[in-house]
N, C-alpha and C positions, 0 to 999 in steps of 0.2 A: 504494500500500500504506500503510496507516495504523499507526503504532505509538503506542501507550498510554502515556502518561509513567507511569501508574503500574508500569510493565513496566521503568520505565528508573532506576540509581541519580542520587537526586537528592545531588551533589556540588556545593562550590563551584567544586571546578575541571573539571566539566562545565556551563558554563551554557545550552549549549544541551537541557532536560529532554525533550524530544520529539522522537525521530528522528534523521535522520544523513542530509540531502540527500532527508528524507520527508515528508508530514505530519502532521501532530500530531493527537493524540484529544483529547475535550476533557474527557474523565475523567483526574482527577491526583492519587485518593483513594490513600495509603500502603493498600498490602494485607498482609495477613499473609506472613509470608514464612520460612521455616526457610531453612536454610545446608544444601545438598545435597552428596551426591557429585561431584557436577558442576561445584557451585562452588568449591567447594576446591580441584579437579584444577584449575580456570582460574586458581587464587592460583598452583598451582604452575610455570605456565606463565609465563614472561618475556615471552611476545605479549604487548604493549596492541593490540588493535583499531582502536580509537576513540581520537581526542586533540582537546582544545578549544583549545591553546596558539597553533593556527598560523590556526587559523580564526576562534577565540571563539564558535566554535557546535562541536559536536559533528560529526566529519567522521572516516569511514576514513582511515586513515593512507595509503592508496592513493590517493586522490582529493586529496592537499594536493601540489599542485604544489613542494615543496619540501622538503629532508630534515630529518628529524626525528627523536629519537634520544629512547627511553623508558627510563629504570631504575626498576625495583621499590627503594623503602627496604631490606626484606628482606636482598636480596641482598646489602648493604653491613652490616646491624646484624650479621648472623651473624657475618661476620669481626670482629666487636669495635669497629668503627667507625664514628662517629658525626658526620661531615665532610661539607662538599660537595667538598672536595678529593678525596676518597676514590671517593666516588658516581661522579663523572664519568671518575676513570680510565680510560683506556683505550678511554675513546668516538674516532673517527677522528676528526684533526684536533680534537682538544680537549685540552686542559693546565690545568694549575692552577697559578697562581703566587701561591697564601696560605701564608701563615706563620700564628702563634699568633697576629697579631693582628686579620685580619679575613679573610672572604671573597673569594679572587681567581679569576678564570679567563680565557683564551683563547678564543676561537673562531672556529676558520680564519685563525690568525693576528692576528687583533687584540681590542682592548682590550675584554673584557667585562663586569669589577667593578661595574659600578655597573648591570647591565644583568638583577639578578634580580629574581622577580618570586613571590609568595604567593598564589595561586588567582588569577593575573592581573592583582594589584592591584602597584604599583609596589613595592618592598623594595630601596630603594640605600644603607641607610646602611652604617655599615662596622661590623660584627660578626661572629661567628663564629652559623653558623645550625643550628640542632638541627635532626634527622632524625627523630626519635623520633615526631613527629605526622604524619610527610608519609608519604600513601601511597605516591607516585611522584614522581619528577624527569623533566620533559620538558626534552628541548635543541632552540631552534628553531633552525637554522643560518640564517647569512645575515639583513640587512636586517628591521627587526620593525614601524619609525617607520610602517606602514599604519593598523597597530593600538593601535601602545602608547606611540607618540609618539618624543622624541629618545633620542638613543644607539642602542644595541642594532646596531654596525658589523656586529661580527660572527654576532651572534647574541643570545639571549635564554636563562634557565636560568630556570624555571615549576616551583615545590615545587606539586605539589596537596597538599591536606591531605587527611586524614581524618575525614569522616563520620559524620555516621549514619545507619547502616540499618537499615531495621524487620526483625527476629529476629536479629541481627545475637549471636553468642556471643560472651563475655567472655574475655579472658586474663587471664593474669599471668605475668612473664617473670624470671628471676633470671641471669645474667650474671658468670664471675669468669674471670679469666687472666691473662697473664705481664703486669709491671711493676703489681702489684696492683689492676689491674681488679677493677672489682665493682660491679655496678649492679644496681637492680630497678625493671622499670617495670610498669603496669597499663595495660590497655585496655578499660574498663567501658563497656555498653551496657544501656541496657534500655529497654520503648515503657511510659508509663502509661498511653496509652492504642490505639489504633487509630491517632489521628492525631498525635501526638506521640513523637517519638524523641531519646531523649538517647543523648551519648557522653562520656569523658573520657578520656582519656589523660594520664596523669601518674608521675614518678619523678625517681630519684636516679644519679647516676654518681661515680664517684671513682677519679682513677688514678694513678700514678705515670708515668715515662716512664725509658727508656733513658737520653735527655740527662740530667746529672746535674742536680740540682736544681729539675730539670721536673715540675711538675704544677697536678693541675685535679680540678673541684667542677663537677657542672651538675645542676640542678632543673628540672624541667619541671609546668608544671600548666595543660592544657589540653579544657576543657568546651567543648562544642558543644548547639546544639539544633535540631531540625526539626520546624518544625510544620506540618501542612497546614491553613491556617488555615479554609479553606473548597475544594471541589473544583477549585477555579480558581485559590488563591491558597497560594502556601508561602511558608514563612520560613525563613531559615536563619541561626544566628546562631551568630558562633563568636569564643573568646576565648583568646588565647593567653598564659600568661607564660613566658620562659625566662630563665634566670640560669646564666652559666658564669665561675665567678675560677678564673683560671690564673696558673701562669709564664708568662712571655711568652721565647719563644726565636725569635731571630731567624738560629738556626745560624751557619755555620763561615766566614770568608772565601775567598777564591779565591787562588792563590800559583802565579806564575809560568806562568799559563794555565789551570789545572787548581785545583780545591777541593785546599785544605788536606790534608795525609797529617798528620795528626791522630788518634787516638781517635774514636770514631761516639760514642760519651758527652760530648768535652768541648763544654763551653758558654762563652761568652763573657760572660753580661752580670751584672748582680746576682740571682743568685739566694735572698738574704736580703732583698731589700728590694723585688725589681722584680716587677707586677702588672700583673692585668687583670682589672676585674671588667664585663662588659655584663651588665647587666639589661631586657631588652626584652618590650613587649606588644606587642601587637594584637589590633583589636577587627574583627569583621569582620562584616557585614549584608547579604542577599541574597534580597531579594523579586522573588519570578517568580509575572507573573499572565498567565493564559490569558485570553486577549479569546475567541478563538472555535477551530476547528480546525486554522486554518495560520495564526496571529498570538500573539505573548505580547509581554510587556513585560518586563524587569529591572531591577532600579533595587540599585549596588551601593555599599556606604558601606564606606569602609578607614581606618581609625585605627592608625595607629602609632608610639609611642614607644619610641626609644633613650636610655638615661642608661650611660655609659660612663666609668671612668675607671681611667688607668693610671699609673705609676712604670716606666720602662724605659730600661734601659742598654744598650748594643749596639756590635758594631763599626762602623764607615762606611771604614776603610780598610788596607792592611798595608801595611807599606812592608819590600820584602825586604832591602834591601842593610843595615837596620839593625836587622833584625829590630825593627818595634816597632809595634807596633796602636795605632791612633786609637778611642776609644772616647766615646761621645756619652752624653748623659743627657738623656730629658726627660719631661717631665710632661702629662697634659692630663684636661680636665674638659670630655665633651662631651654634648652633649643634642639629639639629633632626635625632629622630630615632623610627620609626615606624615598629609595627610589628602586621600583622592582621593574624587571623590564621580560618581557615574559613570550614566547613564542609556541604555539599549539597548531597540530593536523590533527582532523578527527576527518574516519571515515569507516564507510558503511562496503562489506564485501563479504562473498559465500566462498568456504574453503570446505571440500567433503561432504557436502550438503548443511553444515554449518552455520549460520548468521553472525556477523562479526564488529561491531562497534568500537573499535580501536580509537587511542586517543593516546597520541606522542606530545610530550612536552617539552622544553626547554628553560626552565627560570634561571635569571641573574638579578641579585640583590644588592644594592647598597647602603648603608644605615650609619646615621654618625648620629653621635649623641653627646652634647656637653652642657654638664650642671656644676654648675659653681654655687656652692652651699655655704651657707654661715650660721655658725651656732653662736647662743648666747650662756651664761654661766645657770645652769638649776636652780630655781625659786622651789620656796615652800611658803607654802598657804596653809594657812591655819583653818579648820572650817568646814566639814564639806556641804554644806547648807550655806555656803557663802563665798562664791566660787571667785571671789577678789576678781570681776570684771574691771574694777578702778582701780585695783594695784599692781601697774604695767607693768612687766619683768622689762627692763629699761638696762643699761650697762652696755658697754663693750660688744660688739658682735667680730667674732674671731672666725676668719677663711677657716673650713673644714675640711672640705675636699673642692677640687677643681680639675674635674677629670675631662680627658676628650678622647673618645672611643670611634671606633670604626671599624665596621663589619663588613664582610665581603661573602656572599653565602652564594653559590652555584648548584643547584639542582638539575637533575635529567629525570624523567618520571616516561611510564608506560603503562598503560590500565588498557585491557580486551574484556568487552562487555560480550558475553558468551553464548546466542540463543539455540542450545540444544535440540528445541521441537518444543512444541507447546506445550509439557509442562514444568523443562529445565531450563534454568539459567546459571552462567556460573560469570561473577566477575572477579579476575584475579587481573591484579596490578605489585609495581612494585617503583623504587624510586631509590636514589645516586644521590646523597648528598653531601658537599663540601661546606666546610664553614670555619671563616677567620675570625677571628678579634684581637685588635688592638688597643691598647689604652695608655695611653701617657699622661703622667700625674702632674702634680700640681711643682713639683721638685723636677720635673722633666724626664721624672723615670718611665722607660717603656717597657711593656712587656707585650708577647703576640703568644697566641695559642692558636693549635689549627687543630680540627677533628672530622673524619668520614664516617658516614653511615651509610645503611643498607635499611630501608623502611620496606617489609613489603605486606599487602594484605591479600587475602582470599574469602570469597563468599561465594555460596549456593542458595538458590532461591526455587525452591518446588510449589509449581501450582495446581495441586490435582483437581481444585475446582474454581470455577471462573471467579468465585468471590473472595477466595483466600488463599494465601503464599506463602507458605514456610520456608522460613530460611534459618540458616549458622554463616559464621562469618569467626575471622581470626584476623586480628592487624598487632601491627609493631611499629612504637614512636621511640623517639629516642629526644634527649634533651641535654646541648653542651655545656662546656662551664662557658658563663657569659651570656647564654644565648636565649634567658627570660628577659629581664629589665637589663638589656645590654650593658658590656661591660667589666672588666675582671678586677684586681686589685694588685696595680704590679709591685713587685718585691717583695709583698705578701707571705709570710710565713709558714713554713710546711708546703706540701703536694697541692693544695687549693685548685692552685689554677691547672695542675698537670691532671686531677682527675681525668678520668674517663667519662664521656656523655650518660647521666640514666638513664635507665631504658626500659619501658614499659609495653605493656602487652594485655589484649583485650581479648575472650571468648564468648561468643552471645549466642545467643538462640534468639526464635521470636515465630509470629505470627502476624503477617497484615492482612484484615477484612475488609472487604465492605459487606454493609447490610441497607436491609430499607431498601428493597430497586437500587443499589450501590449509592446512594445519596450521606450516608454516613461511615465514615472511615474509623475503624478501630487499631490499633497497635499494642501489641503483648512483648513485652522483651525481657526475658531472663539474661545475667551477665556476668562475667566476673572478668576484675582489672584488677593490675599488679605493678606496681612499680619494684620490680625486684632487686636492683643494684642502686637503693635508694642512699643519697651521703649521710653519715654522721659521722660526728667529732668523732676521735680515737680516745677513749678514758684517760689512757695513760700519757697521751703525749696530746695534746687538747690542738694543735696547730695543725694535728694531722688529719685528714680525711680519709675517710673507711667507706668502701662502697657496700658494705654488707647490710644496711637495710631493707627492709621490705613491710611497702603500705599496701593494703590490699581492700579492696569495696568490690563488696558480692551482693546484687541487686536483682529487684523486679518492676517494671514497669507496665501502666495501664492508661494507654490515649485515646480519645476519643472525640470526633470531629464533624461536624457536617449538619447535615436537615435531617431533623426527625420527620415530620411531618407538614404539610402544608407550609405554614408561616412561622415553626418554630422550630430555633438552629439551638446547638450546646458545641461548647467546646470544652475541656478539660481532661482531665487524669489524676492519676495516684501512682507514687512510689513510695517502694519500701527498700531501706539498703544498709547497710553496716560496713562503714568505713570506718578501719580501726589501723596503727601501726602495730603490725606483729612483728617484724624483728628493729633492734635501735641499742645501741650505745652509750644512750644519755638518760637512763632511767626514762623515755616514754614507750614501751611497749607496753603494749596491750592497751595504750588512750586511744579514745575516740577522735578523731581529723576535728578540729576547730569550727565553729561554723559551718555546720554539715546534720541534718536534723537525720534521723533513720526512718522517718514518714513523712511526707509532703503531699501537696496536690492543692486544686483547685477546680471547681466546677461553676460553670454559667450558662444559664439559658436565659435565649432571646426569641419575643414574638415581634419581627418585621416585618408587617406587611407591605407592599410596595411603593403604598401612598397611605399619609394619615398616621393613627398613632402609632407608638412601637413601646417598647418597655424591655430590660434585662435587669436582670437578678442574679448574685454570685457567690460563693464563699470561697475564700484562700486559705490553706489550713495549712501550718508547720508546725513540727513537732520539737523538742526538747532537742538543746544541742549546747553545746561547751565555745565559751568564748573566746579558749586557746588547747593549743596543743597538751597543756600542762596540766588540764582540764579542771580546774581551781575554779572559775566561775560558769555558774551556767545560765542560762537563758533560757524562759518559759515558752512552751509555746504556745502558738495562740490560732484564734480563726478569726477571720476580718469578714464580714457580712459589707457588701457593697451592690448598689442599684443604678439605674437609671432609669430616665424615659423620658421622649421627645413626641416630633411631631411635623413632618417632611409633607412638601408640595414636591412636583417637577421642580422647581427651581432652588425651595427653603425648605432648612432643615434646623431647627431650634431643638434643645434638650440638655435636660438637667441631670448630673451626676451627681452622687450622695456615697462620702467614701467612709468606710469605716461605720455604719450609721448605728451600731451598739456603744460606739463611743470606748471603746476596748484599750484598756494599756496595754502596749506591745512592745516588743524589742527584737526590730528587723535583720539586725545586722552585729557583728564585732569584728574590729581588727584585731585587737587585745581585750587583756580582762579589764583595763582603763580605758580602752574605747569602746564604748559600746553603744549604735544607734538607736536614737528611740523614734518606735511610728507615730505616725500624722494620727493625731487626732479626729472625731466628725468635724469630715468637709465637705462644702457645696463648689461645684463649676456649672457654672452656665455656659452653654454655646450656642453662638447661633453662625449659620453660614449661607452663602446663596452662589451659586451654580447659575455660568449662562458662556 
C-alpha cells in the first residue's frame, strides 16, 4: 500500500514524511488543505497514533517494541501550566525532581535530566523549558543510546514542536487566575503560496506565586517555515527564543523525617535580591529529499544557545536540637552552546520475501559549556518559623570554579524494522559511539578523557490478533565520565575521570491493544533495569572510584488512551515499581532511589462534544517516596483532584480550570532532604481564545 507524503503532516518531530512501516509516493507537493470536522474531533482526542521518538521514523505506537507514553501540551496549558514538571505528572513510573531552577525528571527510577531532547535533536542544558510551542511531549521509557547516543538510563523526554501546516487557522489565546496569572499568546499561520507555509507562535506570561516573594516573567517568540522546495525536496526551518526571570525557590527543609510543618507560603532564600534569568535559542534545519518511492534522505542541523544567570540563597541544612538553618549563597554566569549536525537514509525494500525499513544514521556533536561560579561564606539563621528573608547573607563573594568544557561526540547508528508476515515483526538496531571531553580550569589546568561504546537493542513484536501485539525487547545504554551535566574535574584526585562509562540494560515485556472498534489504546508493560557497573566511593581510599555498584527498578505499567464512547475520551495509567540500590560502598544498599514513589498514576475523563459545553475531571495520585538517597526524610503522598469546563463556538472557546480543588497539602518534589517542593494550593485559570 503506498501512502502520499503529501497526505502526511510534515513535522520536525515526524521525520519519517512517508508512511508508517509503508512505502513512500514520490509526490510531496503541500496540497491545499482546510481544518475539518474531523480534524479537530482528532485534536480533541488524547490518542497519538503514530510517534517518531522510539523509532526516528514514523511507527504505530503498537508496533514499537517498547512503552511509550504521549501528552498533548493542551492538556497541561488549560490548567495554567506551563512546566515539564507538570506535563509528565502522573505518567507511571515517572517523577519530577525540578525546582525553579532547571528541568528535572525520573524515569523508572533513575536519573533522566540531562536526557531531553527538541524534535530529536539533543536539549541537556539546565533550564526551565517553555510548552507554549510544543505540540506534544513523548516519554521513551527504558534505554535510548541505539538512537541518541549516551545517557538516557532511564528513558528519554522528546518536546515535538509545532509546525506548519498548509490551511492550518490562527488563534489567539488570553489567560488570567489565582496568584495573578495573566498571559497572552498567538498562534499565526498563513501559506503565501501553495508551496510555502509559515507559522509563529509567540507571547507573554506573568505570575505571582503562593510562596511568598515568588515570581516570574516569560517571552516567547517562535517563527517557523516550510517550504517545498521542489516535489522531492522540503525545508523546514525553525527558530526558537524563550526568556523566563524568576525567583528562584528552592522550598522548605525536611525536620525530623518529615518536611517542615511550616506555612505552604514560607520561603527561605532572598527574595529581594535572588534571581534567574535563562535566555535561550534555537535554530533548527530539516531537509528531507525523496530519491525515489521507498528511499529519502534527511540531513538535520541543531543550534543551541543557553546564557543563564542567577543570584540565589537557599537552605543546605536544619539542625533540630538548635533550631538553626545553614543557609548558602551563590552566584553563576553560565553559557551553552550546542551544535548537532546529523545525516539519515531511510528506506523501504523486500529481501527473501521479507519487508525491510532500514534507517542509516550519521550524528556529529558539539557542546561547550562555561560556568563561572561564586560562593559566599555559610550563614546560620536562627528560627525555622523565621526564614531571615531580611537578613541578607551579604560578605565577600569568592571565584569557585570557572571551568570551560568541550565535547566532541561522533555517532554511526543502524536500526532494520523487520516485517516477517503479518503477524511478526522484529526491530533490531545497534549504534558506534565516540565521545570526548575537555575541560580546562580556572588555574588553566586541562584535562581530556575519551570513551567508545557499542549500544545495541532488539525487539519482537507478535500480532496474533488484529487488536493486540505482544512484544519483548532488550537495549543497552551506556553513560561516560563527563557526559551528564558536561564536564570532568581536571587534576582531580584518584581514577574519577579514568572510570569507565556505566552501563545499563533494560528487559521488558508488554502488550498493546486496542478496544472499542480500536478507538481506545491500552499499554501493559512489565520490566526490569539495571544499572550494573554503577560508581561508588572506594571505603578505604575515598578518592577512588569503584565501579561495583548496582541500582536496579523492576516495574509494571498500565496506559490507557482514546474515546470511550461517543463524546467521552480518558486518558491515564498506573504504575507500580521498586527502585532500590542493591549493591554500594557507602552504607546505601538496600535504600530506596530519592524521589521515586513505588505507585503512581493518574486518571481523566473528558465529555467534548464538538460544539457547546465540555467539562473534565481528574485525579493524580503518588505514593510515599524519600527525599534523598540516604532516605532520612520522607514525603507523603498524596492525590490532587483537578477539573475543568468550558464552552466552544467554530470560532470561541472560553473555560475555567480549578486545580487542586480539595485544597490538599502536598509535596511534589525534593532535590535534598533541605529542599523540598511544596504544591500549589486551590487555583482558578480562566481562558478564553478565538480561532479565524
Amino acid at each position: 500500500m503506498l501512502v502520499p507524503c503529501r497526505l502526511l503532516p510534515l513535522t520536525l518531530g515526524l521525520p519519517l514524511l512517508c508512511g508508517a512501516g509503508l512505502a513512500s509516493a514520490a509526490t510531496t507537493t503541500l496540497p491545499e488543505l482546510s481544518v475539518t470536522a474531523d480534524s479537530e474531533r482528532e485534536e480533541d482526542n488524547p490518542r497519538v497514533k503514530e510517534v517518531s521518538t522510539a523509532t526516528r521514523t514514523s511507527t504505530p505506537v503498537r508496533y514499537v517494541p517498547q512503552a511509550i507514553d504521549t501528552v498533548k501540551t493542551v492538556n497541561v496549558l488549560d490548567y495554567g501550566s506551563n512546566t515539564l514538571g507538570k506535563a509528565l505528572e502522573g505518567i507511571p513510573n515517572v517523577s519530577s525532581g525540578a525546582d525553579t531552577r532547571f528541568d528535572s525528571v525520573r524515569i523508572r527510577g533513575f536519573e533522566a535530566s540531562n536526557d531531553f531532547y527538541l524534535d530529536g535533536i539533543r536539549d541537556d542544558s539546565q533550564y526551565i523549558r517553555d510548552l507554549h510551542n510544543i505540540e506534544r511531549v513523548e516519554v521513551l521509557k527504558g534505554p535510548a543510546a541505539v538512537l541518541y547516543g549516551r545517557g538516557s538510563q532511564g528513558g528519554i523526554v522528546n518536546r515535538v514542536s509545532k509546525a506548519p501546516e498548509h490551511g492550518r487557522r490562527s488563534s489567539i489565546e488570553a489567560q488570567a487566575g489565582s496568584e495573578d496569572l495573566r498571559s497572552l499568546y498567538a498562534d499565526l499561520s498563513v501559506d503565501p503560496s501553495d508551496t510555502v507555509s509559515l507559522r509563529l507562535n509567540m507571547g507573554n506570561q506573568d505570575n505571582n506565586s503562593f510562596r511568598d516573594g515568588i515570581d516570574g516573567s516569560r517571552q516567547l517568540f517562535a517563527p517557523s517555515i516550510s517550504w517545498q522546495v521542489t516535489p522531492d525536496l522540503n525545508w523546514l526551518v525553525q527558530y526558537e527564543y524563550s526568556r523566563y526571570n524568576r525567583t528562584p525557590d528552592r522550598g522548605i527543609p525536611g525536620v525530623n523525617g518529615r518536611p517542615a510543618d511550616v506555612s505552604r507560603s514560607t520561603t527561605y532564600g532572598d527574595t529581594q535580591r535572588d534571581y534567574i534569568d535563562d535566555r535561550a535559542q534555537s535554530l533548527r534545519s530539516r531537509l528531507n529529499y525523496q530519491l525515489n518511492e521507498t528511499w529519502q534522505l534527511r540531513h538535520t542541523l541543531g543550534l543551541f544557545k543557553l546564557d543563564s544567570e542567577f543570584d540565589n540563597t537557599y537552605v543546605t541544612g536544619y539542625d533540630a536540637s538548635t533550631d538553626t538553618l545553614t543557609r548558602q549563597r551563590w552566584q553563576q554566569d553560565l553559557n551553552t552552546r550546542n551544535l548537532f549536525n546529523t545525516l539519515e537514509a531511510e528506506g523501504d525494500f523486500d529481501t527473501l520475501g521479507l519487508e525491510h525499513k532500514l534507517l542509516l544514521g550519521l550524528e556529529f556533536g558539539n557542546q561547550k559549556r562555561d560556568p563561572v561560579l561564586y560562593k559566599a561564606v555559610d550563614q546560620k539563621l536562627q528560627g525555622l518559623g523565621k526564614p531571615g528573608r531580611n537578613q541578607q547573607l551579604n560578605g565577600p563573594m569568592t571565584l569557585f570554579s570557572d571551568n570551560h568544557t568541550v565535547v566532541d561526540s561522533r555517532g554511526l547508528y543502524l536500526q532494520d524494522q523487520i516485517r516477517l508476515n503479518d503477524q511478526w515483526q522484529v526491530l533490531a538496531g545497534v549504534r558506534f559511539d565516540q565521545f570526548d571531553v575537555q575541560t580546562t580550569n580556572k588555574d588553566g589546568v586541562r584535562e581530556t578523557q575519551d570513551s567508545n561504546s557499542t549500544s545495541p537493542r532488539l525487539g519482537v513484536v507478535y500480532t496474533p490478533w488484529r487488536d493486540h501485539s505482544f512484544y519483548v525487547s532488550w537495549s543497552k545504554t551506556f553513560s561516560p565520565v563527563g557526559g551528564g551535566l558536561i564536564g570532568i574535574t581536571p587534576g582531580a584526585k584518584g581514577n574519577g575521570n579514568d572510570a569507565k562509562p556505566e552501563e545499563t540494560r533494560q528487559k521488558e515485556i508488554g502488550v498493546k491493544s486496542d478496544w472499542l472498534d480500536q478507538r481506545l489504546t491500552t499499554t501493559l508493560a512489565i520490566y526490569e533495569l539495571e544499572l550494573y557497573n554503577r560508581r561508588t566511593r572506594d571505603p578505604l581510599v575515598p578518592e577512588n572510584i569503584l565501579l561495583s555498584g548496582l541500582q536496579r527498578s523492576r516495574g509494571i505499567e498500565l496506559t490507557a488512551t482514546g474515546n470511550i464512547v461517543g463524546n467521552w475520551y480518558v486518558r491515564g495509567g498506573i504504575g507500580l515499581q521498586d527502585a532500590t540500590i542493591v549493591k554500594d560502598n557507602n552504607g546505601q544498599e538496600g535504600n530506596r532511589i530519592n524521589d521515586v514513589a513505588k505507585r503512581n498514576g493518574s486518571l481523566f475523563v473528558t465529555w467534548k462534544p464538538e460544539l457547546g459545553w465540555y467539562a473534565e475531571t481528574g485525579l493524580t495520585l503518588v505514593g510515599e517516596r524519600y527525599a534523598d538517597n540516604q532516605n532520612t526524610t520522607v514525603l507523603p503522598g498524596y492525590g490532587r483532584w483537578d477539573a475543568l469546563a468550558g464552552y466552544r463556538t467554530h470560532d470561541w472557546d472560553v473555560r475555567a480550570a480549578l486545580s487542586n480543588i480539595a485544597d490538599k497539602t502536598y509535596y511534589s518534589s525534593a532535590t535534598s532532604a533541605a529542599q523540598i517542593q511544596v504544591g500549589a494550593p486551590r487555583s482558578l485559570v480562566v481562558t478564553g481564545s478565538y480561532s479565524f
